[in-house]
N, C-alpha and C positions, 0 to 999 in steps of 0.2 A: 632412697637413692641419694651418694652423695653427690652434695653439690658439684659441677665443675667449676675447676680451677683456670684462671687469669692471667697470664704473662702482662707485665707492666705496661702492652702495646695495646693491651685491650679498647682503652677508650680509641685510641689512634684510629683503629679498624673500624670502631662504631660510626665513628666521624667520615670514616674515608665509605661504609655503606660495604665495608671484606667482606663474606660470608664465611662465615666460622663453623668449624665442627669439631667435635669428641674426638679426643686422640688420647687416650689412654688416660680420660678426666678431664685431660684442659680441652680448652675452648682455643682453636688455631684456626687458622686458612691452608687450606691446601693448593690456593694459586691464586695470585693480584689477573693475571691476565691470562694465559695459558701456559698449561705444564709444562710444554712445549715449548713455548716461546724462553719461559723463564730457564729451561734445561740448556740449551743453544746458547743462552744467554753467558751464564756459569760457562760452557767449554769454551767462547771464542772471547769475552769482555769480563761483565761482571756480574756478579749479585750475593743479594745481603739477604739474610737470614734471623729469623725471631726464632733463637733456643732458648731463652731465658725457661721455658720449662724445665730443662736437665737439674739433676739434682747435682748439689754443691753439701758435701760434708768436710768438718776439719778435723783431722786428727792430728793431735800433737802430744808433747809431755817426751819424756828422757827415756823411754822404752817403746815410743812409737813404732822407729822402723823396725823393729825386730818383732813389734804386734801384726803389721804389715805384712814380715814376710811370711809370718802365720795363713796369713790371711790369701794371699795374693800368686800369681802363679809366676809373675816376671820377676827380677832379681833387683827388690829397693836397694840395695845395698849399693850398688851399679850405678845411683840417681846423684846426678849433681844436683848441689841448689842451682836455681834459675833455668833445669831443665825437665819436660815433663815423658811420660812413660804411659805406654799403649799395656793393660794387664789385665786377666781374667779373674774370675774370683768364683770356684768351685764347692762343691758337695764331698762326702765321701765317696758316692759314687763316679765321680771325676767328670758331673754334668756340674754346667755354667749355672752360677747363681746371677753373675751378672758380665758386662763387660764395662773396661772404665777407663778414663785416663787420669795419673798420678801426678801432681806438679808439687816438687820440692820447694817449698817457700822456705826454708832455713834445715839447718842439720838437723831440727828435731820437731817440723810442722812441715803438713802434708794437707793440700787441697786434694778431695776426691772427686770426680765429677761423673756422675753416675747415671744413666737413662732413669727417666723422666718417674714410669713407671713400676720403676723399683726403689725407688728413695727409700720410701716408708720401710719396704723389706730390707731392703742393705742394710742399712742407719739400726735398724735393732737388732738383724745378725751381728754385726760389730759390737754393739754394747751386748751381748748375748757372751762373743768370742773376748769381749774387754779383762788382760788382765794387766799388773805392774801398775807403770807411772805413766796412764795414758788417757785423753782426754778426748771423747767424741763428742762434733755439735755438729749438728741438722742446720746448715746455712743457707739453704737452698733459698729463701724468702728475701733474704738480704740478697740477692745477686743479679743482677738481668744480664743477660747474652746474648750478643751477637754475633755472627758470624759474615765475612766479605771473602767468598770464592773466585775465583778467574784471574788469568793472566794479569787482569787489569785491577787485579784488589790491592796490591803495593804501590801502583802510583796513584788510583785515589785516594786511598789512606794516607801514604803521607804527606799529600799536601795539607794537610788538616792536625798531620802531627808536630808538634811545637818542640820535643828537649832528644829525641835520638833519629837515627837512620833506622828505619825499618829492616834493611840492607843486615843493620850485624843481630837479627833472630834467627839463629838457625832453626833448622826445620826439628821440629819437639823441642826446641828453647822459649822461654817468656822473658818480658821485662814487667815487673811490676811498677805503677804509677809514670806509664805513658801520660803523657798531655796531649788529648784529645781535644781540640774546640776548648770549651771553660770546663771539661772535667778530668778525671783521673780515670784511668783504667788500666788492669792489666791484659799482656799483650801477647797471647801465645800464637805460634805457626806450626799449623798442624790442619786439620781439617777432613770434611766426611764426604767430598766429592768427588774424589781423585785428582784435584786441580792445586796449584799453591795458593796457602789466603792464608785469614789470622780469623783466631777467637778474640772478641773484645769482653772482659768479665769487667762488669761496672755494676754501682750504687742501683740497686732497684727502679732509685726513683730520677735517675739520670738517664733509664733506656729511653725514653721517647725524643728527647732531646739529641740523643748519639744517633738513633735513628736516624729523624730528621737531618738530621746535617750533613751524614754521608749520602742520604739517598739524595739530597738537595746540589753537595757536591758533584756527584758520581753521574748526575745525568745525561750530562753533555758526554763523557764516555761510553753510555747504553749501560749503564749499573739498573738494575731493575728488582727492584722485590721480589723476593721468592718466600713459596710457598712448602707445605710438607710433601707437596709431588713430585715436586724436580729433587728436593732433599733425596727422594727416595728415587725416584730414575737416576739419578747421580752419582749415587751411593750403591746401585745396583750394577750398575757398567763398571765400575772399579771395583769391584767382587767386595766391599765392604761390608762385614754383617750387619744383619740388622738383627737386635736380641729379640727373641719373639718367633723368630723366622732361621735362620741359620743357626742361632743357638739358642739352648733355654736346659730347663733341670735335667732334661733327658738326653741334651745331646753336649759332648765333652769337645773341647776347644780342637782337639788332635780330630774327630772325626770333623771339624769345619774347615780343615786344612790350616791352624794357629797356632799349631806347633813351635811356631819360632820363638811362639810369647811363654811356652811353657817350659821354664830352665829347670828340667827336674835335678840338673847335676848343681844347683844352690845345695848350702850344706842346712839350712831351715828346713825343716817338715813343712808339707803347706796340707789343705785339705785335698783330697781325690791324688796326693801326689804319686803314691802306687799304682794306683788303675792307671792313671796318665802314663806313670814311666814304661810301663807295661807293655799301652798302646802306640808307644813309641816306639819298643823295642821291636815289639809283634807285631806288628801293625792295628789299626782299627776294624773294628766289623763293619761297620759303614764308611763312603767317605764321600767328600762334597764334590760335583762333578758341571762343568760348566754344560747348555746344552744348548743345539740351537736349532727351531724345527724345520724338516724338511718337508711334510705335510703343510696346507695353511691354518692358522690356529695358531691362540697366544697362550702360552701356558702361564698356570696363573696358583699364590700358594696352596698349598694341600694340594692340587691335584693329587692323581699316583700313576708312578710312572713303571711301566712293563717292561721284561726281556719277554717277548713274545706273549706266549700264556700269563706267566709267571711276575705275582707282584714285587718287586724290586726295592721299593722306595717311596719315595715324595718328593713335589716341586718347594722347597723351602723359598723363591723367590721368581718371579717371571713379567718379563709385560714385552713390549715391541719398543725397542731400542728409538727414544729422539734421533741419536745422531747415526748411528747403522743401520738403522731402516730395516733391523731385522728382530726376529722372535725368540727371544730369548730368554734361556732360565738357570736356575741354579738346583741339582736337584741332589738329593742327600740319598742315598744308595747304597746296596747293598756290596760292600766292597770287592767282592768277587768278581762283581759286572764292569769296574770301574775301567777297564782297557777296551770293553764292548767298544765296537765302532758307531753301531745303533741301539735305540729303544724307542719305547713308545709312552707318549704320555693321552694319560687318559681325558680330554675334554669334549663334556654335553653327551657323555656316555660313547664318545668315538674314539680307538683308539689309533692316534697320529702320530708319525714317523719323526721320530731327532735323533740329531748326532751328538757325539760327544765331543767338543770343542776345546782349545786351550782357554785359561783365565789367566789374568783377568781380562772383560771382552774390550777392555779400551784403558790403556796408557800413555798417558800424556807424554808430548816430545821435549825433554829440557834441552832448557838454551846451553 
């Protein structure tokens, strides 16, 4: 069995008494206090997040982006420096090998930041796909990550930020070497909650310290540690995939409804780019459908979900909503059924009545 793996916050938890579990290898907390609490938390104030698990690769060298757009389903070409890029990355079959996001550090170096779970796989597909003047490295080890979600993640952060205004990041732009407290970090806005915040990517051994000192600032606002449960209740009310669940080798970006990130009309070949344009053109055999039940019962993933007799599909995501107070799921279906008013999803061997709903279940009001 391999061992699992350590985010730089490891001892912090030891010390603080967290209970940690298995998430795809590493050793994480799933909530300081309640999922709940922390979920609330994130839509009205704050809260801070340990990703340092995500994997971080560099690609760079004088035929990078055109390796890239081999690679990748959104249009590198399109990527300013200092701004970063939401993109899939496919099979021939036109199923997701992974999903990621692209940050242009210079015309010809590219940060990939890649689920946790797929490093290892990604990182040798690309030296697999490696050809020209192109230079991949597995960074993940040198990197810790943080993340500050909620309305209130711009003015605890910048009080603590010393040389720019947080104010000029736009939303998918970074600044590299923010001045954080005594260290350096770069500073992207973007995020997996549906909420505004920033990624903070720092020195391995400067996470426990960047921790510290927002969680220390930020409390007097209600900033509160969060865990991998509100990540994912969070991430679930904003219809945001989660790979594993919404997407993986067998399901293509177009049947999860991500169409937008797949520019088949780029003049690059990518991998699956045919089957994608295809199911663009003609639509998908399946397609992602929000649901929410009328029966009581929380649908939960795998379930399967019924047009009467007839199996349909499956729950790719579900739980009872923090903040709507209701039961809801995400389920991946057989496209036919996709204007059904009702179906059924099957839980504890009962099969219970839902509707098909608009997504995503909750989007935040900008000022």
């Amino acid at each position: 069995m391999d061992k699992q793996k350590q985010t730089p916050l490891y001892d912090v938890y030891k010390e603080k008494g967290v209970k940690l579990i298995d998430f795809g290898g590493w050793q994480l907390p799933v909530q300081f206090t309640s999922i709940k609490e922390e979920h609330l938390a994130v839509r009205t104030k704050a809260g801070l997040f340990d990703v340092s698990h995500m994997g971080e690769i560099l690609v760079s060298g004088k035929n990078s982006e055109s390796f890239l757009q081999r690679l990748l389903t959104n249009d590198v070409s399109k990527l300013a420096t200092g701004k970063a890029q939401y993109t899939l990355m496919c099979n021939e079959e036109g199923g997701t090998i992974d999903d990621l996001l692209v940050y242009r550090l210079s015309p010809t170096t590219f940060l990939l930041v890649v689920n946790a779970a797929n490093t290892y796989k990604d990182y040798h597909w690309f030296l697999k796909q490696k050809s020209g003047d192109v230079t991949i490295e597995d960074k993940s080890d040198q990197y810790g990550q943080l993340a500050i979600q909620g309305p209130f993640a711009e003015g605890i952060l910048q009080k603590l930020v010393k040389n720019i205004s947080l104010s000029e990041i736009p939303f998918f732009g970074f600044r590299a070497d923010v001045e954080i407290g005594e260290v350096k970090v770069m500073v992207s806005r973007s995020g997996y909650t549906g909420e505004d915040g920033f990624e903070l990517y720092c020195r391995s051994e400067d996470t426990p310290y960047l921790w510290n000192l927002i969680l220390t600032n930020g409390k007097k606002e209600g900033l509160l540690p969060c865990g991998l449960g509100a990540r994912d209740t969070l991430r679930f009310e904003a219809c945001l995939p989660l790979y594993g669940q919404e997407l993986a080798e067998d399901i293509s970006p177009i049947e999860a409804g991500l169409g937008f990130f797949v520019k088949t009309n780029k003049e690059s070949d990518f991998f699956g780019k045919d089957v994608l344009q295809k199911q663009k053109q003609e639509g998908s055999p399946r397609k992602l459908v929000g649901l929410e039940m009328i029966d009581r019962g929380i649908p939960r993933h795998g379930y399967k979900v019924y047009d009467d007799e007839r199996e349909i599909g499956f729950i790719t995501s579900g739980t009872q909503s923090p903040l709507l107070k209701k039961n809801i799921a995400l389920a991946l279906i057989d496209a036919h059924y996709a204007t059904s008013e009702e179906m059924y999803v099957e839980i504890r061997n009962k099969k219970l009545k839902a509707k098909i709903v608009p997504t995503p279940f909750y989007k935040r009001k900008k000022e």
